[in-house]
C-alpha positions in Angstrom: 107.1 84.8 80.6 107.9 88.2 82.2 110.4 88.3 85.3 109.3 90.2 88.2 111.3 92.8 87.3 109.7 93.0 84.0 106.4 93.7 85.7 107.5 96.0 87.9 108.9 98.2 85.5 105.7 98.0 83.2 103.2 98.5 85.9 105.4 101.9 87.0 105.6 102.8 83.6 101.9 102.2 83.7 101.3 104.2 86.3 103.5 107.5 84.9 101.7 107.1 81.5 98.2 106.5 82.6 96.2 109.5 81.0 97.3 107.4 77.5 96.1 104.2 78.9 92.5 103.1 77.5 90.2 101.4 79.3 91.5 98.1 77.9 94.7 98.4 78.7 94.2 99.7 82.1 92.0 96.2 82.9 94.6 94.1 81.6 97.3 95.6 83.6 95.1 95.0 86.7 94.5 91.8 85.7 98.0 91.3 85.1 98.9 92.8 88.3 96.1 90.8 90.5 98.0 87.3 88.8 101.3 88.6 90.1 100.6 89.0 93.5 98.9 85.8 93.5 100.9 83.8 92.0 103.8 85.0 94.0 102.8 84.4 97.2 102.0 80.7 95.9 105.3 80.6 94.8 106.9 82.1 98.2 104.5 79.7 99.9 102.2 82.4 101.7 98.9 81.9 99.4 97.0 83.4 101.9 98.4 86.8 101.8 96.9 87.7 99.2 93.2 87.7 101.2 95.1 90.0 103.4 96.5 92.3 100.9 94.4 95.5 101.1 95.9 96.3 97.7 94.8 92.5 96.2 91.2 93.4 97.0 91.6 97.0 95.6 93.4 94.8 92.2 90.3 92.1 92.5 87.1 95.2 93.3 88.7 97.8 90.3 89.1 95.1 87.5 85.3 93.6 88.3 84.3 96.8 87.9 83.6 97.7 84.2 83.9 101.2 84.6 85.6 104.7 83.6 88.8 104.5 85.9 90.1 108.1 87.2 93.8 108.9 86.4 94.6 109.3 89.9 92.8 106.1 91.2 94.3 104.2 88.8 97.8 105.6 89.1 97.4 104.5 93.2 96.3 101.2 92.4 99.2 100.7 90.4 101.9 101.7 92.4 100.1 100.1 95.3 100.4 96.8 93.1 104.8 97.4 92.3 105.2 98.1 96.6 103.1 94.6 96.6 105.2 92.7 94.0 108.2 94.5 95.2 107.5 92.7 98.5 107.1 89.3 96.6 110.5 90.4 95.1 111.8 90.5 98.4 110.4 87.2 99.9 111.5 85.5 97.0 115.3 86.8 97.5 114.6 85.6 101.3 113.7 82.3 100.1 116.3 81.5 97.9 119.0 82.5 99.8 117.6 80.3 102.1 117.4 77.0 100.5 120.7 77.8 98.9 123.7 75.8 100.6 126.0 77.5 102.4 129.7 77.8 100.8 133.0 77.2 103.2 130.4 75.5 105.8 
């Protein structure tokens, strides 16, 4: 199982390499990327921000559709998918320094 880190650093790479990508790979990624952000709002306990997420529906309308992608388009909807995860990064941090105890209290 990849960390977030992990996926961060392979959607970026992604995203700078994406005139090599083929069709194939550039689904997979936004499949990958759409299960992310969903998953880690689950995990961070706010499921429903991923109906809020402009950048979710652009992950969930560009991988139904079956169709030649654009470098540029695609390169946006990745890095629009890392500043997501990056915020599920975050909120994750959040949360576990949270339930963590507090030492010398």
């Amino acid at each position: 199982m990849k960390t977030i880190a992990d996926v961060i650093a392979e959607l970026t790479a992604a995203a700078e390499e994406v005139s090599t990508l083929s069709e194939g790979e550039k689904l997979r990624l936004l499949g990958r990327a759409y299960v992310t952000i969903k998953e880690g709002w689950e995990l961070v306990g706010e499921p429903t921000r991923l109906q809020e997420s402009v950048e979710a529906m652009d992950l969930i309308q560009a991988g139904g559709i079956p169709l030649h992608f654009y470098d540029d388009e695609m390169k946006a909807i990745l890095l629009e998918a890392v500043k997501v995860v990056r915020q599920i990064e975050k909120a994750m941090s959040v949360k576990e320094a949270e339930a963590s105890p507090k030492h010398g209290r």
